[in-house]
C-alpha positions in Angstrom: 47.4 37.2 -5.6 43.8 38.1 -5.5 41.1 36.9 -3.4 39.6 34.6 -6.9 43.1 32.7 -6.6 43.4 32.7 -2.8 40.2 30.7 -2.9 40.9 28.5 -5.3 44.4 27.3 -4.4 42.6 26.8 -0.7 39.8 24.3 -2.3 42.9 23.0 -3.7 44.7 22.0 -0.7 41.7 21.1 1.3 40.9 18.8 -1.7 44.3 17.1 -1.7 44.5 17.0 1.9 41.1 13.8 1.5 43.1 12.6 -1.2 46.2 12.1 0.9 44.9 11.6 4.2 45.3 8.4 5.9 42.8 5.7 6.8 41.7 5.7 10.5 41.2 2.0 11.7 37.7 0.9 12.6 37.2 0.0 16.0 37.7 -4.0 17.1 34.6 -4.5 18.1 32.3 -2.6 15.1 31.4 -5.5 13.6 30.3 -7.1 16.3 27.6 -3.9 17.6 26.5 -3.9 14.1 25.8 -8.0 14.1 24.0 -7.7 17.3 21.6 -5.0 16.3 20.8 -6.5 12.7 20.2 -9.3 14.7 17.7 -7.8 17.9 16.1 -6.1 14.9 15.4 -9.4 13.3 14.2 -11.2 16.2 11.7 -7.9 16.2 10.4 -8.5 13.0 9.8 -12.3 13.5 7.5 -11.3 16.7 5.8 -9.3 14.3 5.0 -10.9 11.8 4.6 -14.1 14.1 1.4 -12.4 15.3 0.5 -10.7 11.9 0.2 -14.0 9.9 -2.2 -15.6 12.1 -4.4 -12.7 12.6 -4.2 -11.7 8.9 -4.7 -15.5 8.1 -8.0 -15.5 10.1 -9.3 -12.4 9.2 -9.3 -13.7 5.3 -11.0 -16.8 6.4 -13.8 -14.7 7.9 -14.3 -12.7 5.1 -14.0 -15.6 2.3 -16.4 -18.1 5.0 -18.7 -14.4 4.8 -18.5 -14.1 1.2 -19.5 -17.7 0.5 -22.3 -17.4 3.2 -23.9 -14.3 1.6 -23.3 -16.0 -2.5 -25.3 -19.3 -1.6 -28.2 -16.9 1.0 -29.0 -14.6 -1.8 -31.4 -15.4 -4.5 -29.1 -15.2 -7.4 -32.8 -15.3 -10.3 -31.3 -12.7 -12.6 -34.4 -10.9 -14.9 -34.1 -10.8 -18.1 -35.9 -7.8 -19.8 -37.4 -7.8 -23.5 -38.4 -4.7 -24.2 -37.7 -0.7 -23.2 -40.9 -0.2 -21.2 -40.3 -3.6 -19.3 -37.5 -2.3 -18.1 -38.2 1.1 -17.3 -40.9 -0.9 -14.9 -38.2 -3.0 -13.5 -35.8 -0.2 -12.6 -38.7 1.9 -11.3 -39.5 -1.2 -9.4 -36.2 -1.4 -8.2 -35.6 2.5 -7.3 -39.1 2.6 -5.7 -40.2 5.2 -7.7 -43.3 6.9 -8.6 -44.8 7.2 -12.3 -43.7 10.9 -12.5 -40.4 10.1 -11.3 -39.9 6.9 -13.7 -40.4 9.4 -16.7 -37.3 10.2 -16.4 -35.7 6.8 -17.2 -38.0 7.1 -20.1 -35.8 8.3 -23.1 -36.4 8.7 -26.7 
C-alpha cells in the first residue's frame, strides 16, 4: 500500500466514524441558560430603546419646530429675471462682486 492509499482509506474511516457516531445528550438544563440570556438580552434592548425613542422623538421635534421657525422668518420674495444682463447684475449682487469680477458670468 502506498502512502496515496494510506491517506485515503484514513479520510475514509475518520469520515465514517461522524457518520456512525452516536448522539451525545444535551444537558437538562440548556434550554433553560439559553431562555434566560435571550431574555436579559431583551430586557437590554427595551432600556435602550426606552431612552432612544424619547430623545430621538424630541430631537425631530426640535428640528421640524426649527425648520418651520426659519420657513415663515425668511423673506421668501423670489426675483424673477428678464433678461441676461439683469441677471448677471443680480448674481453679481448676490456674490458681492466687483465689475471686473462679474465679467466673468458674462458669457457669449
Amino acid at each position: 500500500m502506498n502512502k496515496k492509499e494510506k491517506i485515503e482509506q484514513q479520510i475514509r474511516e475518520t469520515l465514517d466514524q461522524f457518520e456512525h457516531a452516536d448522539q451525545l445528550p444535551p444537558n437538562p438544563f440548556f434550554y433553560t441558560r439559553v431562555k434566560a440570556r435571550l431574555d436579559e438580552r431583551h430586557q437590554q434592548s427595551h432600556v435602550f430603546f426606552a431612552i432612544l425613542k424619547p430623545a430621538l422623538l424630541a430631537v425631530l421635534v426640535a428640528m421640524n419646530l426649527s425648520t418651520a421657525f426659519w420657513y415663515v422668518s425668511v423673506d421668501n420674495q423670489v426675483t424673477q429675471v428678464d433678461s441676461h444682463q439683469e441677471l448677471i447684475e443680480l448674481l453679481g449682487s448676490d456674490l458681492k462682486l466687483d465689475n471686473n469680477q462679474s465679467n466673468i458670468l458674462d458669457y457669449k
